[in-house]
C-alpha positions as CSV (number, residue, x, y, z in Angstrom):
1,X,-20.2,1.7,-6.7
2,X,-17.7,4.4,-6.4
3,X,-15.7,5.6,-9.3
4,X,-12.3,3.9,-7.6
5,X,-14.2,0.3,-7.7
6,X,-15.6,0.3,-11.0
7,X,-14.1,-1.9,-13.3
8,X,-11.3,-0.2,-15.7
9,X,-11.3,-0.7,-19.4
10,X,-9.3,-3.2,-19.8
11,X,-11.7,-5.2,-17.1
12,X,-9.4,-4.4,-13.7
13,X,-10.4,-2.8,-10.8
14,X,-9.0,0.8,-10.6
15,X,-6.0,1.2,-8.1
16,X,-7.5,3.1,-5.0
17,X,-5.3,6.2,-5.0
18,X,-3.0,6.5,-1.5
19,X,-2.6,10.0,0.7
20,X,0.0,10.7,3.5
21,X,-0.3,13.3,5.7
22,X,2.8,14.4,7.9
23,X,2.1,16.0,10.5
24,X,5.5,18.1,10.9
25,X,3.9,21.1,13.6
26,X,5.7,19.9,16.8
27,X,8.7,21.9,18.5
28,X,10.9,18.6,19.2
29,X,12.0,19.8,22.5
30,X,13.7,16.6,23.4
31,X,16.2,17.8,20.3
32,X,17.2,20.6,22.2
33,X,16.4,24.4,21.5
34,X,16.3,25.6,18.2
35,X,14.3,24.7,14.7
36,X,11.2,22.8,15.1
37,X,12.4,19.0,15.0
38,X,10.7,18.5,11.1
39,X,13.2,20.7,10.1
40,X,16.8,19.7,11.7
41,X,19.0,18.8,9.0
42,X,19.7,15.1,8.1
43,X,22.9,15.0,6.0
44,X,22.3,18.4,5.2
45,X,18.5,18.2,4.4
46,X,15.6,18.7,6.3
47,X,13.8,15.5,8.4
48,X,11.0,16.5,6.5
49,X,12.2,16.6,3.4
50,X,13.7,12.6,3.8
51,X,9.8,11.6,5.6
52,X,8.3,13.3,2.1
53,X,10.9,11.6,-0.4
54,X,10.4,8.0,1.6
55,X,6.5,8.4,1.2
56,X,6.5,9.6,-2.2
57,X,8.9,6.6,-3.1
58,X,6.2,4.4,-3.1
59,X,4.3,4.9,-6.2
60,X,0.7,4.3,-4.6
61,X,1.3,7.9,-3.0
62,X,-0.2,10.9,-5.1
63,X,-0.5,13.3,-2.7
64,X,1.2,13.9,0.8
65,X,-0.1,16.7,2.8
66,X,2.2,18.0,4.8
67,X,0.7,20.0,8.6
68,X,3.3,22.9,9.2
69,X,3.3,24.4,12.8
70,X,0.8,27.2,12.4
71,X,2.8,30.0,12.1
72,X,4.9,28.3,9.4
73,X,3.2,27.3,6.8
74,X,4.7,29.4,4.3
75,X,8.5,28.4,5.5
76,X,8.0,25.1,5.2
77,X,6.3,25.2,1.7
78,X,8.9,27.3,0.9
79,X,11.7,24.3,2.6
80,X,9.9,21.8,0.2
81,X,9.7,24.0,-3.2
82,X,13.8,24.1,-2.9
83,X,14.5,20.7,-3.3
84,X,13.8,17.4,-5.6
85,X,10.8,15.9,-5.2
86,X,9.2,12.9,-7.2
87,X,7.0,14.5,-9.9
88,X,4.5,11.9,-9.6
89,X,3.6,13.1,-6.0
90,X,1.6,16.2,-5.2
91,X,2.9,17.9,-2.1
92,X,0.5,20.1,-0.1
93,X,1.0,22.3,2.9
94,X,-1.5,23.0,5.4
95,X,-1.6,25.1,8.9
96,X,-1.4,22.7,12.0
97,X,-2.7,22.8,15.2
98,X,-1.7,22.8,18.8
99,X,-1.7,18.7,19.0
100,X,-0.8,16.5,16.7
101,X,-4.4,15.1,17.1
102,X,-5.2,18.3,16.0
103,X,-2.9,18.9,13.1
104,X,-3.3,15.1,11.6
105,X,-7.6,16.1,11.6
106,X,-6.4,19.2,9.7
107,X,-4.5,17.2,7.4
108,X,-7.2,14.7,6.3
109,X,-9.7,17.9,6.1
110,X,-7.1,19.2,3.1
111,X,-7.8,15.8,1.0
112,X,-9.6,16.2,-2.0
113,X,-11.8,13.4,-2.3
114,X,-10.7,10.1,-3.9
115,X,-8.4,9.1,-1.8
116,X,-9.8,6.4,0.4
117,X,-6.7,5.1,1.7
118,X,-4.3,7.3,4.0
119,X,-1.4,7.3,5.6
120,X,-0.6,9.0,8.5
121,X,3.5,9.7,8.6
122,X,5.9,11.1,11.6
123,X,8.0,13.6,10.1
124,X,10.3,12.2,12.6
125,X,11.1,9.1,11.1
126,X,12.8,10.4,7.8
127,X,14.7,7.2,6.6
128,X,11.8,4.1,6.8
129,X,11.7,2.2,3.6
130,X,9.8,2.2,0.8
131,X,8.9,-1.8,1.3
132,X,7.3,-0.9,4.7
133,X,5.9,1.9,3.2
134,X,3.9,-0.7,0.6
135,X,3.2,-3.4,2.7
136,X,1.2,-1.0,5.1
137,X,-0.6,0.3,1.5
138,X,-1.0,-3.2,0.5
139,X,-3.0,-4.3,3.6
140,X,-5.2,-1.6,3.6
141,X,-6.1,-2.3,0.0
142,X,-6.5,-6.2,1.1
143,X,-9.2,-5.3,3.5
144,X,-8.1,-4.2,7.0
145,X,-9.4,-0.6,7.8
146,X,-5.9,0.3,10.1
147,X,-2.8,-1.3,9.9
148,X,0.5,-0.3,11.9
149,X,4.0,-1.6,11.1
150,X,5.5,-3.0,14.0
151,X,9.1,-4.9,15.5
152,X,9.0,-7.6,17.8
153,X,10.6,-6.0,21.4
154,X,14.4,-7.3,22.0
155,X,14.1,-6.0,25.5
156,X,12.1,-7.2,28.4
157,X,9.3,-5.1,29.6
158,X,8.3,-4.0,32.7
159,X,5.1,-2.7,34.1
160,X,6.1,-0.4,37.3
161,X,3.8,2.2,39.7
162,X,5.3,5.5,38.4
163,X,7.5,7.5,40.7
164,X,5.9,10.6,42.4
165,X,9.4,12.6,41.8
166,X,11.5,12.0,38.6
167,X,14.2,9.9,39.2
168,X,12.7,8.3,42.4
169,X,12.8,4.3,42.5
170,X,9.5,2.5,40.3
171,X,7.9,-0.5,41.9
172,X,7.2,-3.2,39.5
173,X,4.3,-4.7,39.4
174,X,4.4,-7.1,36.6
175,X,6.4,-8.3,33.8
176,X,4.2,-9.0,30.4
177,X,4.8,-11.6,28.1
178,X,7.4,-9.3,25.3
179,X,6.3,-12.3,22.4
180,X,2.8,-10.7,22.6
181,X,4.2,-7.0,22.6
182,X,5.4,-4.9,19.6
183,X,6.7,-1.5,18.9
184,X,5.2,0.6,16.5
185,X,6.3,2.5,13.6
186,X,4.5,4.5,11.5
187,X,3.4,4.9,8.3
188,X,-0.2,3.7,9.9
189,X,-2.2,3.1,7.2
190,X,-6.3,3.7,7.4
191,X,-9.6,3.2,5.2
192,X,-10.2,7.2,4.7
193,X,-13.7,6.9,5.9
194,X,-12.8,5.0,9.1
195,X,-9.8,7.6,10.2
196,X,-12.2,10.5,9.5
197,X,-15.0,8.9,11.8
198,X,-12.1,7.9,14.6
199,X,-10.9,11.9,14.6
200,X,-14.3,13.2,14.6
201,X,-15.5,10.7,17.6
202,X,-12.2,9.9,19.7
203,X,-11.6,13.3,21.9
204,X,-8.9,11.4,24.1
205,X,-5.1,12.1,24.2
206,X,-3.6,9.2,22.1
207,X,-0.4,8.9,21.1
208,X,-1.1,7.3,17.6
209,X,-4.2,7.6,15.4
210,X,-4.1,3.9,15.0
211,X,-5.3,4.1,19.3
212,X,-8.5,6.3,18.3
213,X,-9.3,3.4,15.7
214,X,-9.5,1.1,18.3
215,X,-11.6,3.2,20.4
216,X,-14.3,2.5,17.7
217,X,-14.1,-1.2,18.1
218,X,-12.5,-1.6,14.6
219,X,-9.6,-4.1,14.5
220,X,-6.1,-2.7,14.0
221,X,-3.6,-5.3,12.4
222,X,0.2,-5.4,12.5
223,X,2.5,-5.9,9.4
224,X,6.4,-6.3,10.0
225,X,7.9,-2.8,10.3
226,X,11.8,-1.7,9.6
227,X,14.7,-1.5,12.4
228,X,15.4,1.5,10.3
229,X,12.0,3.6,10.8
230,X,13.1,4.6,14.0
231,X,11.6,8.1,15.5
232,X,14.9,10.6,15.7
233,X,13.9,12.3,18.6
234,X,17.1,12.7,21.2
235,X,20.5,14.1,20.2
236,X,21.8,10.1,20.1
237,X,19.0,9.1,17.8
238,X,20.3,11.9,15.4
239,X,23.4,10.2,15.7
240,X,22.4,6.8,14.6
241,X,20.0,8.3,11.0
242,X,23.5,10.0,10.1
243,X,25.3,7.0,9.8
244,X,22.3,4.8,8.7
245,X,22.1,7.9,6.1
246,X,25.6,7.8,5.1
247,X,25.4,4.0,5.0
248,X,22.7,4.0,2.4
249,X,25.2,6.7,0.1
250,X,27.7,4.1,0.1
251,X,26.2,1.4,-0.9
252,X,22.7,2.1,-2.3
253,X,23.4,5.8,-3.7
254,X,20.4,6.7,-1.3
């Protein structure tokens, strides 16, 4: 039995303690030139700094590990040192990679051991809410080994040949069924020992680590995400976190 399952004093199981790791070591070229997209200002402070502050809201979060672009891990440490932070929350910085595959492996490598459930965070989606943030948490803790938040799709999808020239006209080829199809967010939320076994087996290109879980064959399960954990990543989607941000200093003093 390992020392998070024994029984606590009073008779309880312990509280199996919760990591995030960010990883924040991407350019953001679809910002536009410029500071790497982690560190554009949101209301005046860093993307970064928000994506830490929503994590650490949660009080299951002890530690986030943040992945800075290689050459910048100093800068961004220094970026986190100069502004409030929940004392309750560690805050680590670590070297990235040249993938985000890369940097997120790098990330879990920096956790000190105990902490069995992680999340894995986009640095780019600075205002998601601490509820979503806790109901991935809670469903690890519940039993599923990866868990994604995720919104129902208000558009209809298509499924097209892809165009051999940008901008040339897409054949589609089938329409799928949009009840069955979601969109998802991130925090992602893994069993520690299951996202360690997915980076060091899964050597694919995937676009979430939630994908290299179920390369392994382990079931991935969906928990309602948040219309406002978008991912800012074009000049318009900037746009829409400023006024969701200035929203929330109105009427929550966010």
């Amino acid at each position: 039995m390992s020392d998070d399952s024994r029984p606590s004093p009073a008779g309880r199981p312990r509280v199996t303690p919760v990591a995030a790791v960010i990883p924040a070591a991407g350019r953001g070229v679809r910002l536009g030139p410029g500071a790497p997209k982690a560190l554009r200002t949101l209301g005046g402070t860093p993307m970064l700094v928000h994506a830490v502050r929503a994590l650490a809201a949660s009080r299951a979060v002890s530690l986030v590990v943040v992945v800075a672009p290689p050459d910048g891990a100093a800068e961004v440490k220094s970026l986190l040192d100069v502004h409030a932070l929940p004392d309750r929350t560690d805050v680590l910085v670590v070297p990235g990679g040249e993938s985000r595959q890369e940097s997120v492996r790098l990330g879990l490598e920096a956790l000190p051991p105990g902490h069995d459930v992680v999340l894995v965070h986009d640095a780019a989606r600075p205002l998601v809410p601490v509820d979503t943030v806790d109901a991935v948490i809670e469903a690890v803790r519940d039993g599923a080994r990866a868990v994604v938040p995720a919104l129902p799709l208000a558009d209809t999808v298509k499924q097209v040949e892809p165009a051999t020239e940008p901008g040339a006209p897409e054949p589609v080829v089938a329409t799928p069924d949009r009840s069955r199809l979601r969109a998802v967010q991130t925090p992602q939320g893994f069993d520690r020992a299951t996202l360690v076994r997915a980076h060091e087996r899964v050597t694919d290109d995937v676009t979430d680590d939630a994908s290299m879980v179920e390369q392994l064959g382990e079931r991935v399960v969906a928990v309602p995400g948040h219309e406002e954990a978008f991912k800012v990543t074009r000049p318009l989607d900037l746009v829409l976190a400023e006024a969701v941000l200035a929203r929330r200093r109105l009427n929550d003093g966010f």
